[in-house]
C-alpha positions as CSV (number, residue, x, y, z in Angstrom):
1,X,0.7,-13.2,18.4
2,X,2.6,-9.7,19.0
3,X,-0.2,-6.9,19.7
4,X,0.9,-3.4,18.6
5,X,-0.4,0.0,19.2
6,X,-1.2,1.2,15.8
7,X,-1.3,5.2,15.4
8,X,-2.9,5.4,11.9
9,X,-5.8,4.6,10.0
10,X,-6.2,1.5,7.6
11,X,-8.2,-0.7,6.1
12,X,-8.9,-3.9,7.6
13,X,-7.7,-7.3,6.5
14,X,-10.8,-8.1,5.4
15,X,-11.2,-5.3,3.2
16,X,-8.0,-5.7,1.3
17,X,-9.6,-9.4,0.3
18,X,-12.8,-7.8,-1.2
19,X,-10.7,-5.5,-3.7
20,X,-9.3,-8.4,-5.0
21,X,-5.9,-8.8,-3.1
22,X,-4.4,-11.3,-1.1
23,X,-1.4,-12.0,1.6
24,X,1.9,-11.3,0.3
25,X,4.9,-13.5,1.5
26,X,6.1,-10.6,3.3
27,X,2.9,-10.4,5.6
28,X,4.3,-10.9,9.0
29,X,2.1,-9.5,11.1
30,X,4.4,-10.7,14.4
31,X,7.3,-8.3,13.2
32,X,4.5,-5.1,12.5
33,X,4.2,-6.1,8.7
34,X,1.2,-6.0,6.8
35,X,1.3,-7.3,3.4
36,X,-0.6,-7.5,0.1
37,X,-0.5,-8.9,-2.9
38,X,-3.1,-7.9,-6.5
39,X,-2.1,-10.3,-9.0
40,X,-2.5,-9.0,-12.7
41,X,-3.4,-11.6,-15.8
42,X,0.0,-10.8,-17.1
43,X,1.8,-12.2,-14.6
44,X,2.7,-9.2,-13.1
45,X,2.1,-8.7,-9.2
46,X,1.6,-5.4,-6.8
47,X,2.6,-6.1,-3.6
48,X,1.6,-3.1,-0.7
49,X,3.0,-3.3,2.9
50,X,2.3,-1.0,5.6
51,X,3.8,-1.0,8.8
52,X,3.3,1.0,12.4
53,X,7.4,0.9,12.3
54,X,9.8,3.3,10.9
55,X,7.7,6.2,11.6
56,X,4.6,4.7,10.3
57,X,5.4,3.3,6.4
58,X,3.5,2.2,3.2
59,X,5.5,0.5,0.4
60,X,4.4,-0.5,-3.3
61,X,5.9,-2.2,-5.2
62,X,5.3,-3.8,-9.0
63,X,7.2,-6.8,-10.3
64,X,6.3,-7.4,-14.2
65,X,8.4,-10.3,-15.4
66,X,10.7,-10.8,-12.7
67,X,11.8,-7.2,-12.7
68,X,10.7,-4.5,-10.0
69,X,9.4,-1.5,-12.1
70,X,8.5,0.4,-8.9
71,X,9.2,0.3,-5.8
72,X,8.2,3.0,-3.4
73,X,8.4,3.9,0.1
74,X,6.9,6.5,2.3
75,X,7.3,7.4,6.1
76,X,4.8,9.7,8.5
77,X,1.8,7.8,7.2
78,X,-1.8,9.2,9.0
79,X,-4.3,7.5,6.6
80,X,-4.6,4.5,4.2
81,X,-8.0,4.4,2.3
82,X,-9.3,2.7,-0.7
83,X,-10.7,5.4,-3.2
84,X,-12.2,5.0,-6.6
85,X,-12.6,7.2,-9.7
86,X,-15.0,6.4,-12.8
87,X,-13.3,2.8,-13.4
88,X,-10.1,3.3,-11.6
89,X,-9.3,1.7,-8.0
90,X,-6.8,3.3,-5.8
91,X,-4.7,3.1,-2.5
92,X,-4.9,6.8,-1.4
93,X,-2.2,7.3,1.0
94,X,-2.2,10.1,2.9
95,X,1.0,11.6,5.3
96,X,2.4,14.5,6.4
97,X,6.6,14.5,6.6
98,X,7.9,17.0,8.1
99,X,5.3,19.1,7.9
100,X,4.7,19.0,4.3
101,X,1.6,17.3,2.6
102,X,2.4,14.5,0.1
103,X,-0.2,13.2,-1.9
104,X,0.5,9.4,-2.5
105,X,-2.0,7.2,-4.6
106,X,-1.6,3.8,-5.7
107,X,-3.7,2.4,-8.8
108,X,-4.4,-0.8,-8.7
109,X,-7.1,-1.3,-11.4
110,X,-7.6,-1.5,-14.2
111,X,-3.4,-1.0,-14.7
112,X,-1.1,-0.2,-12.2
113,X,0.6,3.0,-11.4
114,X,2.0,5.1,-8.8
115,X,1.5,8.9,-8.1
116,X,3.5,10.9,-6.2
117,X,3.6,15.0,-5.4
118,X,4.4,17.2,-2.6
119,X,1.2,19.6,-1.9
């Protein structure tokens, strides 16, 4: 196994398994990519990758029968954190491009969506 110097914050492994996700076939942690998977009763899948490569990078993306709805991408990650209002669970990613703050939040339960804004 590859060992890399990570330069951000994240939740462990572990951690993604107790909020109800699992490894996505893209997890390849030898190649810097660590991916997961939430599975929805409707089929439909988000998958969340993060990676200490290409200046530190978060992906998500939802499939809903065998079509990508979303798929989003975001460089200059600092922070990955689960968060959680009233009955909503989130991926709250936090990064700083160039200087400006983006607020980037994945919800993952109940339903998925994405938010995305420039601060």
């Amino acid at each position: 196994m590859v060992r890399i110097a990570v330069n951000y914050k994240y939740p462990e492994e572990l951690e993604f398994f107790e909020k109800g996700f699992g490894l996505s076939d893209e997890n390849d942690p030898d190649e810097g990519l660590f991916s997961y998977i939430y599975l929805y009763e409707d089929g439909s899948e988000l998958i969340v990758t993060h990676s200490p490569f290409g200046n530190i990078s978060f992906s998500a993306k939802l499939i809903s029968n065998g079509v990508v709805v979303y798929n989003i991408y975001q460089e200059y990650v600092s922070e990955i954190a689960f968060q959680a209002w009233s009955d909503e669970k989130v991926i709250r990613v936090y990064c700083n491009p160039k200087k400006t703050d983006t607020e980037f939040r994945v919800y993952y339960s109940p339903t998925p969506r994405i938010y995305v804004a420039n601060t």
